[in-house]
Structures are given as C-alpha cells and as structure tokens.
NUTILO-318377 format. One record per residue (C-alpha): residue in three letters; z, y, x. Coordinates in Angstrom, 1 decimal, always signed. Example, Ala and Ser with C-alpha at 12.3 -4.5 7.8 and 13.67 -1.06 7.14 Angstrom:
2
R residuo     zz     yy     xx
R     ala   +7.8   -4.5  +12.3
R     ser   +7.1   -1.1  +13.7
% end
This chain:
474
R residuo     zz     yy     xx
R     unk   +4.1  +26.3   -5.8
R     unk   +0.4  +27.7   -7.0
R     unk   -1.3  +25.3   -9.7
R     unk   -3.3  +22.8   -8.7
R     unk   -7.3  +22.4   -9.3
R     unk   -9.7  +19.4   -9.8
R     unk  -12.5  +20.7   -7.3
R     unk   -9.6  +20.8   -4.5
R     unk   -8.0  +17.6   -5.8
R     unk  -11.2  +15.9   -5.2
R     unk  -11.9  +17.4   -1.7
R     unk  -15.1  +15.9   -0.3
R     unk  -13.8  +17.6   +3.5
R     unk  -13.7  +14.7   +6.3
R     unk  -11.1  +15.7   +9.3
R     unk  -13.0  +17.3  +11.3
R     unk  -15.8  +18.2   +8.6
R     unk  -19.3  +17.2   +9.7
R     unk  -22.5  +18.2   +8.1
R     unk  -24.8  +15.5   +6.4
R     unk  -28.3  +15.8   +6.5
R     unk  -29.5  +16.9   +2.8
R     unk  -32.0  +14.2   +2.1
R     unk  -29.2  +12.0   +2.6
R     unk  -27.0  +13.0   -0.6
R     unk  -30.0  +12.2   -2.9
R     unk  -29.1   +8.5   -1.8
R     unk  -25.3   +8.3   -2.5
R     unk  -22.2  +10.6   -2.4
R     unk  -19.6  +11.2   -0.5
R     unk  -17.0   +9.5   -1.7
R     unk  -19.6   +6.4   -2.3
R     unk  -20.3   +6.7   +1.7
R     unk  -16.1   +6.1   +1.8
R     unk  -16.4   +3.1   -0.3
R     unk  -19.3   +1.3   +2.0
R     unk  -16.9   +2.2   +5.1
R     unk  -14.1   +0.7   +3.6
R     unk  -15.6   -2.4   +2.5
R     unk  -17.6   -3.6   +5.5
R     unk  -14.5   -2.4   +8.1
R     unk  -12.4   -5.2   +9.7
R     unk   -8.9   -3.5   +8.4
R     unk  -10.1   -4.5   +4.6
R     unk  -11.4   -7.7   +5.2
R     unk   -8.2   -8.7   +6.5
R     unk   -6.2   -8.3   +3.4
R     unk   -8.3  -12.1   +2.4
R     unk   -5.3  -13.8   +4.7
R     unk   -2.0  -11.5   +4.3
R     unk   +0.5  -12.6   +1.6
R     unk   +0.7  -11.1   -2.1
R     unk   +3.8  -13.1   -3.2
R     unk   +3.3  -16.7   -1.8
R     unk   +2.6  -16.6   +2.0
R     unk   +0.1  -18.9   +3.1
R     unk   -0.5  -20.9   +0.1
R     unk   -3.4  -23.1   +0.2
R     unk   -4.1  -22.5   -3.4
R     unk   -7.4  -20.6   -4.7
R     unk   -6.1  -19.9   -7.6
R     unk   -2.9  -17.1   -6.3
R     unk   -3.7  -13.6   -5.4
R     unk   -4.0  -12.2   -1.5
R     unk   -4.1   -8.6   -0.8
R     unk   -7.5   -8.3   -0.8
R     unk   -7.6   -9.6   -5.0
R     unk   -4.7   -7.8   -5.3
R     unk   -6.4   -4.5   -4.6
R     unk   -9.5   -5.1   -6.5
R     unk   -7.5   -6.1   -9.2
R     unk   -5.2   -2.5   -8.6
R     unk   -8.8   -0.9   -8.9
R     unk  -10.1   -1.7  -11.8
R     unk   -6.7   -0.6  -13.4
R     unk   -6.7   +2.5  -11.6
R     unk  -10.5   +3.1  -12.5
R     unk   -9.7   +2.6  -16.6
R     unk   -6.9   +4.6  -16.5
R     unk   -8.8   +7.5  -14.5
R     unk  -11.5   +7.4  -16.9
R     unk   -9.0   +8.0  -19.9
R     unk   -6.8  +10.3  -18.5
R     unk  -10.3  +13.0  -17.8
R     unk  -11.9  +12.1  -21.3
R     unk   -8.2  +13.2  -22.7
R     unk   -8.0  +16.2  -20.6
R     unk  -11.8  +17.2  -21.8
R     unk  -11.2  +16.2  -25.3
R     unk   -7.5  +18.5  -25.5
R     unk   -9.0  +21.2  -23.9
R     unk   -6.3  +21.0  -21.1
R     unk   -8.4  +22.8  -18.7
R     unk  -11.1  +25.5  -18.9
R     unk  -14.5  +24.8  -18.4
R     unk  -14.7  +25.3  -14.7
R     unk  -11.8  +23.1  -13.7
R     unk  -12.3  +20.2  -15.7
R     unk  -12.3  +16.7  -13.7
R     unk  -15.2  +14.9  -12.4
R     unk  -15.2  +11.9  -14.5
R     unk  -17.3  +10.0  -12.1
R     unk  -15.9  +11.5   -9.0
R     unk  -12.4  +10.5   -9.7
R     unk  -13.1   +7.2  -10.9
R     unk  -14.9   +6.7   -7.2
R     unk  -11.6   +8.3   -5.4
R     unk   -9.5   +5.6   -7.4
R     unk  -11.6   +2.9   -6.4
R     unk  -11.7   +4.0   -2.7
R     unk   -7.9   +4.4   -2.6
R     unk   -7.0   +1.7   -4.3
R     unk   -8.7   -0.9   -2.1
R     unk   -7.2   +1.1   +0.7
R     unk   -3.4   +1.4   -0.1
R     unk   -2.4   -2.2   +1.3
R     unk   -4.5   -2.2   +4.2
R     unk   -1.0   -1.2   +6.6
R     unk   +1.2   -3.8   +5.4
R     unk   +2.2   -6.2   +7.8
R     unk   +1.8  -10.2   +7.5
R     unk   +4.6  -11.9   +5.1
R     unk   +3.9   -9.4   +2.5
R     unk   +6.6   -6.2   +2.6
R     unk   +9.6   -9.0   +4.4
R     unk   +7.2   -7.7   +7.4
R     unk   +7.8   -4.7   +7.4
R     unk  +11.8   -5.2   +6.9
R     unk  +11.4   -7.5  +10.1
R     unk  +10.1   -4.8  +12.1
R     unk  +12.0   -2.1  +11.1
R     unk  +15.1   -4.1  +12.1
R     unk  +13.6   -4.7  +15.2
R     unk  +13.5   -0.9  +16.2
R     unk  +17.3   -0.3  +14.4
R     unk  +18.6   -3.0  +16.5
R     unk  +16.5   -2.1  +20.2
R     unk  +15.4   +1.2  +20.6
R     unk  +19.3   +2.2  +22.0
R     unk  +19.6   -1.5  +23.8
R     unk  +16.1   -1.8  +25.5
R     unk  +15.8   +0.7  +28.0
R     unk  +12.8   +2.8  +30.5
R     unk  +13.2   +4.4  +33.7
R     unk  +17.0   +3.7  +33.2
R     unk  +17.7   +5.0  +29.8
R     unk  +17.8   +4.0  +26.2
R     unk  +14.6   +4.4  +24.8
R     unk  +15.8   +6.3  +22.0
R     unk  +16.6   +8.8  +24.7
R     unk  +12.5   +9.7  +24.9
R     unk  +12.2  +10.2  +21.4
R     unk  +13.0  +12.8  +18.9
R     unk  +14.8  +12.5  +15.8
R     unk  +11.7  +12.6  +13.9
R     unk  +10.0   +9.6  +16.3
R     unk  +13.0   +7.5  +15.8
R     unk  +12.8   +8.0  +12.4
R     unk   +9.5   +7.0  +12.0
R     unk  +10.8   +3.7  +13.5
R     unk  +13.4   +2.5  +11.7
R     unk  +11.9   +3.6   +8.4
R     unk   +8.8   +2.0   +9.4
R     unk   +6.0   +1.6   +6.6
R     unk   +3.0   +0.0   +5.8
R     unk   +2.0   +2.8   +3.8
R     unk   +2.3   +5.3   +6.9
R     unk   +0.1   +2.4   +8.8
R     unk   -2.6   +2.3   +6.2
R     unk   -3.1   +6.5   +6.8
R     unk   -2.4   +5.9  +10.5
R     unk   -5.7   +2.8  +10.5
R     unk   -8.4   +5.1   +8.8
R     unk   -7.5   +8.0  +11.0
R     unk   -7.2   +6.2  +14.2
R     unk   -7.6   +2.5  +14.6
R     unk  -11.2   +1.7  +12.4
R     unk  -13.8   +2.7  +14.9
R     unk  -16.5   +3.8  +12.7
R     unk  -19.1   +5.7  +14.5
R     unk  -16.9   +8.0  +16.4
R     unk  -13.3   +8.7  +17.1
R     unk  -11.9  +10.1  +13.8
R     unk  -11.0   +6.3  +11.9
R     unk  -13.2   +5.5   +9.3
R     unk  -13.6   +9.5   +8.6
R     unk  -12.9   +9.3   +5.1
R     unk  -12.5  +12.5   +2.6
R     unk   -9.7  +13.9   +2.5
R     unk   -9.0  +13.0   -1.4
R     unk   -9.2   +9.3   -0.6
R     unk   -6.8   +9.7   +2.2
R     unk   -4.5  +11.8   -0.1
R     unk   -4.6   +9.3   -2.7
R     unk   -2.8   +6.4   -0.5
R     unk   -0.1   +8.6   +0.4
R     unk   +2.2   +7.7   -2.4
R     unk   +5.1   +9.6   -0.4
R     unk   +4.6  +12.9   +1.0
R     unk   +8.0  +12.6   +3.1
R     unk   +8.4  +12.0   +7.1
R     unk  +11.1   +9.5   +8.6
R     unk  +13.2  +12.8   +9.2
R     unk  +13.0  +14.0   +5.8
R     unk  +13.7  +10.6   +4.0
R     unk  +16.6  +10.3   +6.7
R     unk  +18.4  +13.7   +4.7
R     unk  +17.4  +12.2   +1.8
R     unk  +18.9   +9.0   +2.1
R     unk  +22.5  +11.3   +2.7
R     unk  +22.7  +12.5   -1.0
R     unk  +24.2  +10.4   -3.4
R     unk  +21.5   +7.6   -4.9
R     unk  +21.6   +9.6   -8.4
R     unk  +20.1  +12.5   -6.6
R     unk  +17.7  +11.5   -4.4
R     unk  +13.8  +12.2   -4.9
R     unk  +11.5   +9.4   -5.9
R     unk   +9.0  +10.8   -3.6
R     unk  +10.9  +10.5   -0.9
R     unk  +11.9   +7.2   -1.3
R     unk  +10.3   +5.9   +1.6
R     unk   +8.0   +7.9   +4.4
R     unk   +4.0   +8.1   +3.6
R     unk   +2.8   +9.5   +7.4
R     unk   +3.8   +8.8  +11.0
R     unk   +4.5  +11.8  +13.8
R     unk   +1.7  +10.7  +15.5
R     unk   -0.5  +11.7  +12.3
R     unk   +1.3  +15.4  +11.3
R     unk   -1.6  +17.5  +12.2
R     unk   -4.1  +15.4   +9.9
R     unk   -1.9  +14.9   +7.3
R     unk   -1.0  +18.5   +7.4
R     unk   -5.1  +19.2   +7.1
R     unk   -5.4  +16.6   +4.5
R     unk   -2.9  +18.1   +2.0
R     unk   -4.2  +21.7   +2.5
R     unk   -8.2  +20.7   +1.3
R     unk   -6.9  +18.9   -1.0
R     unk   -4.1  +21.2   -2.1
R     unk   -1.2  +19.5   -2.5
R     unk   +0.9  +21.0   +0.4
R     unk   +4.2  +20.2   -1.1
R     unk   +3.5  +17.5   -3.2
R     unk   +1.9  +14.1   -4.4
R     unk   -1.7  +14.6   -5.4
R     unk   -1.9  +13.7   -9.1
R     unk   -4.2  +10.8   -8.7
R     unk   -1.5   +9.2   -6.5
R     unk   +0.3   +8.9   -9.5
R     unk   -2.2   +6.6  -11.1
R     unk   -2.8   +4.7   -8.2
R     unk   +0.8   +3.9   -8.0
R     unk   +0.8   +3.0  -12.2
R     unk   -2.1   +0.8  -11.5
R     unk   -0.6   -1.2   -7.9
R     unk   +2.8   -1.5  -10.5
R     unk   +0.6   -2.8  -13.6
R     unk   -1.5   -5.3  -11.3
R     unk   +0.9   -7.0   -9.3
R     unk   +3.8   -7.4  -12.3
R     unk   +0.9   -9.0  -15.0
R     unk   -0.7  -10.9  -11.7
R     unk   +2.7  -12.5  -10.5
R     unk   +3.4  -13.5  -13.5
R     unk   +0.1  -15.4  -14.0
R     unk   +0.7  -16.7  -10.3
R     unk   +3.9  -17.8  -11.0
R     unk   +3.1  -19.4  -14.1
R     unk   +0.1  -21.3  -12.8
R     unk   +2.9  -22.7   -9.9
R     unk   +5.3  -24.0  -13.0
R     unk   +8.1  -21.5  -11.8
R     unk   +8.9  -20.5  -15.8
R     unk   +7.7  -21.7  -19.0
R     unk   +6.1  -20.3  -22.7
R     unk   +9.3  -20.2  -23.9
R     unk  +11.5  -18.6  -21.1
R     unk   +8.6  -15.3  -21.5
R     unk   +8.9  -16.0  -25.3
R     unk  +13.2  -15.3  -25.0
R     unk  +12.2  -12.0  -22.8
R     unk   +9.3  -10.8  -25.0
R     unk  +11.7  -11.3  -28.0
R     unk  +14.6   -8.9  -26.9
R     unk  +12.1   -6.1  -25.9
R     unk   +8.7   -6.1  -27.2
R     unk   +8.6   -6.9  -31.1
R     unk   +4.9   -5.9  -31.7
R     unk   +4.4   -7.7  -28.0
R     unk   +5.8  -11.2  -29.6
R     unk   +3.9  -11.4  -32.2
R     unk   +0.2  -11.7  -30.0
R     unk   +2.4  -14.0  -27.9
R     unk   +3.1  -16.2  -30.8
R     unk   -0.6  -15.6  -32.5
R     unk   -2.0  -16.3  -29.1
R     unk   +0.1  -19.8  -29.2
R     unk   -1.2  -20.5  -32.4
R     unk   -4.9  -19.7  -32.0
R     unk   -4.7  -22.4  -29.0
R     unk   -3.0  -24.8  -30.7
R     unk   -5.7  -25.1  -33.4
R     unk   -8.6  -25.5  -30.8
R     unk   -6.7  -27.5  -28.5
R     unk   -8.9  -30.8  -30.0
R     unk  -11.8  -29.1  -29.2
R     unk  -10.9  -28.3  -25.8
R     unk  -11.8  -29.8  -22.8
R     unk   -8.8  -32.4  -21.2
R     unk   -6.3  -30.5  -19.6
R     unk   -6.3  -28.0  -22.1
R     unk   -3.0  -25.9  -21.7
R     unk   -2.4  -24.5  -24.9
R     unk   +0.5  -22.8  -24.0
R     unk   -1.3  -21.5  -20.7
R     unk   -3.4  -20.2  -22.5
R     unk   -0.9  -18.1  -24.9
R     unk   +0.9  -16.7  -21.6
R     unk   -2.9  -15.7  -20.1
R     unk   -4.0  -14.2  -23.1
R     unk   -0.3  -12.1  -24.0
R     unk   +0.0  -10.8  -20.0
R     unk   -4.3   -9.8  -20.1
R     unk   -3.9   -8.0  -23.5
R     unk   -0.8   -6.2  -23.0
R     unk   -1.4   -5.2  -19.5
R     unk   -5.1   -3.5  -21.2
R     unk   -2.0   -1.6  -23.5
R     unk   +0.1   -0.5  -21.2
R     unk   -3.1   +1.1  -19.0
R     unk   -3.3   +3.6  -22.3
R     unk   +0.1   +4.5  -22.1
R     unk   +0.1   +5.1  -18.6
R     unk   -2.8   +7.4  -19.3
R     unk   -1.0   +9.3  -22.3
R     unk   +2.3   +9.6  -20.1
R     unk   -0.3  +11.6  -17.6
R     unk   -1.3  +13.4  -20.4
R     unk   +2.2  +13.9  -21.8
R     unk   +3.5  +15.6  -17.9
R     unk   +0.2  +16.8  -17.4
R     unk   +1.6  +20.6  -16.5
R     unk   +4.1  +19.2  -14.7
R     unk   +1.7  +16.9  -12.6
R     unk   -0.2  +19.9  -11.9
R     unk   +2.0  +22.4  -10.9
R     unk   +3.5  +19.8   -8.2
R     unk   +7.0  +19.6  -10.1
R     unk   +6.2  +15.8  -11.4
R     unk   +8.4  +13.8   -9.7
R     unk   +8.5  +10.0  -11.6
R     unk   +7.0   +7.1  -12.1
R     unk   +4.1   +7.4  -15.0
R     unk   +5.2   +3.3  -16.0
R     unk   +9.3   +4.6  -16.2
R     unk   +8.0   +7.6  -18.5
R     unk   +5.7   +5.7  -20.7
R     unk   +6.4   +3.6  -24.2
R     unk   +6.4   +0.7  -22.2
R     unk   +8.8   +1.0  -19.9
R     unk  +11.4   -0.9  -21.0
R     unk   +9.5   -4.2  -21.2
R     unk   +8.1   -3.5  -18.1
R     unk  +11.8   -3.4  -16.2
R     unk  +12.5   -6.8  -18.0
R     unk   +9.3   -8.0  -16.8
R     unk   +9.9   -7.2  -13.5
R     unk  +13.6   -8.4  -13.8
R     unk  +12.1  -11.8  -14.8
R     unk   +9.5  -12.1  -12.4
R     unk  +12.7  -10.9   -9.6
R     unk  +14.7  -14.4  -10.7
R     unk  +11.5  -16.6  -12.0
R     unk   +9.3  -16.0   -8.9
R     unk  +10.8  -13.8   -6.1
R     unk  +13.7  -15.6   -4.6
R     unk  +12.8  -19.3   -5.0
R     unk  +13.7  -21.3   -1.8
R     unk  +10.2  -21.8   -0.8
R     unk   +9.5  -18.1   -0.8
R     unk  +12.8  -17.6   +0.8
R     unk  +12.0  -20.1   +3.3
R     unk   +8.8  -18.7   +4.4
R     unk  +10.1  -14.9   +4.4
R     unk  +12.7  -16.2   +6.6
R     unk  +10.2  -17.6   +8.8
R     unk   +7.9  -14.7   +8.9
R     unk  +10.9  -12.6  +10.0
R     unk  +11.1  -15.1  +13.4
R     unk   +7.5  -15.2  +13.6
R     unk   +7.2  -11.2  +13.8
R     unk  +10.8  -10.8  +15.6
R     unk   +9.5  -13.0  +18.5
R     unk   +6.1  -11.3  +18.8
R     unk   +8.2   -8.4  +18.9
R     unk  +10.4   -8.7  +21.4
R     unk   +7.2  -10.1  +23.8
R     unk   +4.9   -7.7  +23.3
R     unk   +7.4   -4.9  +23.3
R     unk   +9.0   -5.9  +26.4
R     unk   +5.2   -5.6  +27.9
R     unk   +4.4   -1.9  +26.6
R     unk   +7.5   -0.4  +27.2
R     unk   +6.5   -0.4  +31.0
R     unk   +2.9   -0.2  +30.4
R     unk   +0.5   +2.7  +31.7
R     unk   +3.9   +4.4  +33.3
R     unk   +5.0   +4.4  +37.3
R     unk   +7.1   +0.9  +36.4
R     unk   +6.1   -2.2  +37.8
R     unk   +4.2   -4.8  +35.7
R     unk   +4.9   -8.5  +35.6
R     unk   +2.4  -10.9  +35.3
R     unk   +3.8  -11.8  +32.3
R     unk   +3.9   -8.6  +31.0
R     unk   +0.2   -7.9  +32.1
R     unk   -1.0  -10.9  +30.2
R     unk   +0.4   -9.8  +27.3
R     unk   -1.1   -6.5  +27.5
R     unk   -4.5   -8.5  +27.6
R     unk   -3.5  -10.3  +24.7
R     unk   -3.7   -6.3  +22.8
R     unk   -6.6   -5.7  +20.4
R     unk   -9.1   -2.9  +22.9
R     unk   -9.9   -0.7  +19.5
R     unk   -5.9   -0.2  +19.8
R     unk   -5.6   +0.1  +23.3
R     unk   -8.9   +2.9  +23.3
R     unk   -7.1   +4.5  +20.6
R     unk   -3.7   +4.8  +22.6
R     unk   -5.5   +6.0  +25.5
R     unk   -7.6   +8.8  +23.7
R     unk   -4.7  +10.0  +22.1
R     unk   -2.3   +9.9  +24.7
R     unk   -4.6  +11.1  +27.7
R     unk   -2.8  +14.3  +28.4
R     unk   +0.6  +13.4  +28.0
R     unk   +3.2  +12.2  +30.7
R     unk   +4.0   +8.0  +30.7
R     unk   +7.7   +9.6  +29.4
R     unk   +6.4  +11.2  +26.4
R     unk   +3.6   +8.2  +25.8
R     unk   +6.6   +5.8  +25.2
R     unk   +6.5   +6.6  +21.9
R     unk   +2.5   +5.8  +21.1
R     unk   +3.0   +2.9  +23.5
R     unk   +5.9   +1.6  +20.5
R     unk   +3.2   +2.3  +17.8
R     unk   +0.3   +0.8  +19.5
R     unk   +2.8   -2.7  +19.4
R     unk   +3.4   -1.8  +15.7
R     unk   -0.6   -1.4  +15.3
R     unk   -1.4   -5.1  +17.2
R     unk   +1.6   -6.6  +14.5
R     unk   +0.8   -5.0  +11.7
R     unk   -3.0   -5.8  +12.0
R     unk   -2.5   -9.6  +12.3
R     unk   -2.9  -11.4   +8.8
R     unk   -0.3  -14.0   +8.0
R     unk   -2.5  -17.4   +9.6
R     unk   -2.9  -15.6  +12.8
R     unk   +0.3  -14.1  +13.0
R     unk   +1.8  -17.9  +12.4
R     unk   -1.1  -19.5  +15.0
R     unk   -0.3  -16.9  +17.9
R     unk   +3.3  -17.9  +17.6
R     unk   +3.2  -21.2  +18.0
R     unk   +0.7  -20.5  +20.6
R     unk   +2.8  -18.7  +22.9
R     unk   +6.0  -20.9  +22.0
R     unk   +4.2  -24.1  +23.2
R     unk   +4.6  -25.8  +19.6
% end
C-alpha cells in the first residue's frame, strides 16, 4: 500500500463535492461548517437521553452519550495536538506534509462527537438485541412465500446479524440528517473517515470470525459500513486515502472513546457507592507503583483540609477524583508517544492495534477495565435494565418488522400494519424512498429491514421505554 499524506488525510471533499462561495471561507472552515451541522442536527441532540452505563438514571451527576462524547473530544483534541507538535518537533515529515495542527484538532472534535450518534437505546445491549433479532428471523419470517434471507445476499445478511451502531452512525450523516439537501449532513470526508473505526463489511468480518481468535485482525473485529453505503464509503476512503486501511486519526479517536469512558465509569460508579478508596487502592497497588503514590498523596492532602471543608466533605472522594483526573491527563501523553512510537507503521496502513494496548500504560489500564467489568458492569440493577431493554427493542421489533416486511411491495397491508408504518419517522421513510425508487419491492426488502433498524436505532432510551408501554396498553 502507497504512504499515506496529511493533506489527503484531512480531505476537505464532501460526497458529491459542492463549491462554496469564496467570501464564505473568510467566515469559517470547512471542517468548522461540519462542527455547526453536527451540533444543531436532531441525531446529536439525542445522545442527551441514550444510556452511557446506567440506563435511565435520574441522576445529573452520571454521564449520557452526549457528555460522553464531549468528554471523548477534549481527549482526542489534547492528544491530536501532541501527537502533530511531536511529528513537527522530530522532523518525521518534510516540510510539505507536515499536519495541520489546527485542522486536525477540528476533525477530532467533529468525529468524536459523532462516533456514538448510531448506537441504539440501552447502550451497546441494544445493539446485541437487534442483532439477535435478525439471527433468529430473517430464515423464519417470510415474503412472497419465502424466507427472507432468500432476497438477500451474503453480504446483506451479513450486515444484519453483525449489526452496528458504528455502521449506523456513517449510515445517519450520509442518509438520514436532512441538512439542506439529500446527501446527510454532507460532511467532509475526513470527519466521516474518522468514525469508521473498522474498515471491514459484514462479509469480511464473517471470514474473519472463521480463523482461529489468535489470528484474527483487530480491525476487523466488528463491521464499520452497511451495503447500503459501499459506494460512499468507497469515495470516502479514496479522498482521504486510506483505501485499505484505518485512517490514522481513527486511531486517536478510538484511544480517546477508551480513556473517556474507563476514567468516567469509574467516577460514575464511585459517585453510586459501587466500590470504595480502598478496593481502587488494592488495584492501583499491584499495577501502578508511581500511580499509588498520587493516590495516597491525594488522600492525604484531603485529609488535612477536610476541617476546612464544607459538610459533606468526602475526603476520600476526593482522592479517587483527583487520582482518575490526573492519571487519565498521563495516559493522554502516552497515547500520543505510542503514535509517535508506530508512527511509519500508522502511515504506511500496516498499524493494526490499539494505541492504549501499545502504550506504558497498558497494563493498568486492562486492570482498570477488569475492575470497572466486576465493580460497575454486571450489578443486578444494570443487569435488570439491560434485560429489559432487550424486551423493549425485541417487541418493537417484531411489530414494526412484521409492518415493513410487506410494505411498499404487491402484498396486502393490514390495518395494523399500516398504522404502524405511520408510526415511522418521514425523514426515514423519504430516505427509503429516494434510495430505493428504482428498484423492484423484491430487491427493496432489504432497505425496507434497515429503514426498521433506522426508526430503532434513532429512539433514545425514554422514548424507546414510553412507545412500549404505549403500544402494550401498560
């Protein structure tokens, strides 16, 4: 694979390109023009009310999606930031190809508040719950007499039971945000490059998932694009580049999602009472001696000023805040010096790892994560809820499936069926229509099984819950 370059990296090229006027680029780039699309479109506000870790807590203090992501992009902007200074001050590249400081720094920002806009309500347990609706349907259900796997190809199918919301988030800015045309949100390609964390189809993870575990690629660990979005996503990686491969800033992205939501949880699940000073203090002790001392400073430094406190002064609280805050600002510089460390690697397209596994910190981060697995993760009440999520989404499923199956083909309609049909979000249904306009109602089945994904998907977690009960009666 031919190296890659900054200025191609960074592509400013929308899908299709359009031309801006030139008085217009005194006022604000391109990628700044992305940032005020993302922020004022319905997709992003969304992410206020769809679960982080707790689903539908009625505390202010734990994180949603949206915090989540503004939390992932301040990471991802400090590690940008070091990561160009380092390639400037090393003299990795020439003159001509050095990064845009700036520029990439506005890409990460973009991308970052972008990259959970496709997950599904109940955090990723949503997306488990649909893919098993598809594994266990698409060869019972049948149309015109057949199973409806028999309609799709082996990629389609694919597509389905490894469904994702990071193929959703591409699939929403292309073609679901109505901006002021037909194209999505019409976003550059860099931004969209960024979010896809796995250049890898349904069909391609599908060989993938035959080798032994050992061997298998990271990238392709689960699918980054949907069939429906091949031709875009085969324009996006050619201005930007990265053809065969992950464009390098996806690497930071994903180091910055990894570094926000394993210091955040932690703080969460904390604040809940879920694990105490000294259970962290055990952890911190096998794997992080420089790490255990600021723990144990931190303690002390609250403990002295704990008179002169207001009441309800945590002291240790306050030494778990302090010790996740300061050593999640370390482990941003050694995310940046592992980039720097595979940086030919990363730009030939060969890189194929996590920047947190390659980085000093890496062990401590595994425990942390361990921890926050058995402190946090798979407590009854978070148990409880997933579970309830999954019958929540499984019986909106099976309704508003059962409807589009038979919808816009030569099958009768119920009434039932038609109602829920009206139920459907129109910026989907004008979406499936464009796109589908010139195909037969045989080879539409497949959109028709995506538009019921987009409806889904799109709900947050409180009106996913209130449509339920809703159309149960309760």
């Amino acid at each position: 694979m031919k190296r890659l370059y900054w200025d191609q990296i960074t592509s400013e090229t929308r899908i299709p390109p359009m031309k801006r006027d030139q008085d217009y680029r005194g006022y604000r780039s391109e990628i700044e023009s992305d940032y005020l699309r993302i922020i004022r479109s319905a997709s992003f506000r969304r992410l206020q009310d769809k679960t982080q870790v707790f689903p539908l807590d009625h505390s202010d203090f734990v994180r949603t999606r949206l915090t989540h992501s503004l939390e992932v992009a301040s990471i991802a902007k400090l590690i940008a930031k070091q990561v160009c200074e380092k390639i400037n001050s090393l003299g990795l590249e020439t003159a001509e190809n050095l990064p845009d400081t700036l520029k990439v720094m506005e890409i990460l920002n973009c991308a970052s508040l972008l990259h959970d806009i496709g997950n599904p309500p109940f955090g990723h347990f949503g997306e488990t719950a649909i893919r098993n609706w598809f594994v266990k349907n698409l060869d019972e259900k049948c149309f015109h007499g057949k199973p409806l796997s028999a309609y799709l190809s082996d990629a389609q199918k694919y597509d389905l039971y490894y469904y994702e919301g990071n193929a959703q988030a591409l699939r929403i800015v292309l073609k679901l945000h109505r901006h002021v045309s037909s194209f999505g949100m019409h976003l550059t390609s860099s931004v969209m490059d960024t979010i896809i964390k796995y250049p890898c189809s349904g069909l391609e993870k599908s060989k993938e998932d035959e080798k032994p575990k050992a061997k298998r690629c990271l990238l392709k660990k689960k699918i980054g694009y949907f069939q429906s979005e091949l031709p875009e996503y085969q324009k996006i990686k050619e201005n930007t580049g990265c053809d065969k491969c992950r464009n390098p800033l996806a690497f930071i992205l994903e180091a910055a999602d990894d570094l926000a939501y394993t210091f955040a949880d932690l703080e969460d699940g904390y604040k809940k009472g879920l694990y105490s000073y000294d259970e962290l203090h055990d952890l911190v002790a096998k794997e992080d001696e420089r790490g255990l001392q600021l723990l144990e400073e931190g303690l002390s430094d609250a403990m002295r000023v704990k008179d002169q406190k207001e009441k309800g002064f945590d002291p240790y609280q306050q030494a778990v805040f302090e010790w996740l805050s300061r050593k999640q600002l370390f482990c941003i510089t050694k995310v940046c010096n592992a980039f720097i460390d595979h940086y030919q690697e990363i730009m030939d397209g060969t890189f194929a790892q996590e920047l947190l596994a390659c980085s000093s910190e890496a062990a401590l981060i595994k425990a942390l994560k361990i921890f926050s697995y058995e402190k946090i993760y798979v407590i009854a009440p978070i148990l409880k809820l997933e579970l309830m999520g999954n019958e929540i989404l499984t019986f909106l499923m099976d309704r508003f499936m059962d409807a589009l199956i038979v919808y816009d083909s030569d099958e009768a309609m119920s009434e039932i069926q038609e109602k829920y049909i009206d139920l459907l979000s129109r910026n989907y249904l004008d979406a499936y229509h464009r796109t589908t306009k010139d195909k037969n109602p045989e080879e539409r089945l497949y959109d028709r099984l995506l538009l019921g994904c987009d409806f889904i998907a799109g709900m947050t977690d409180s009106y996913a819950q209130r449509l339920y009960r809703e159309l149960k009666g309760i």
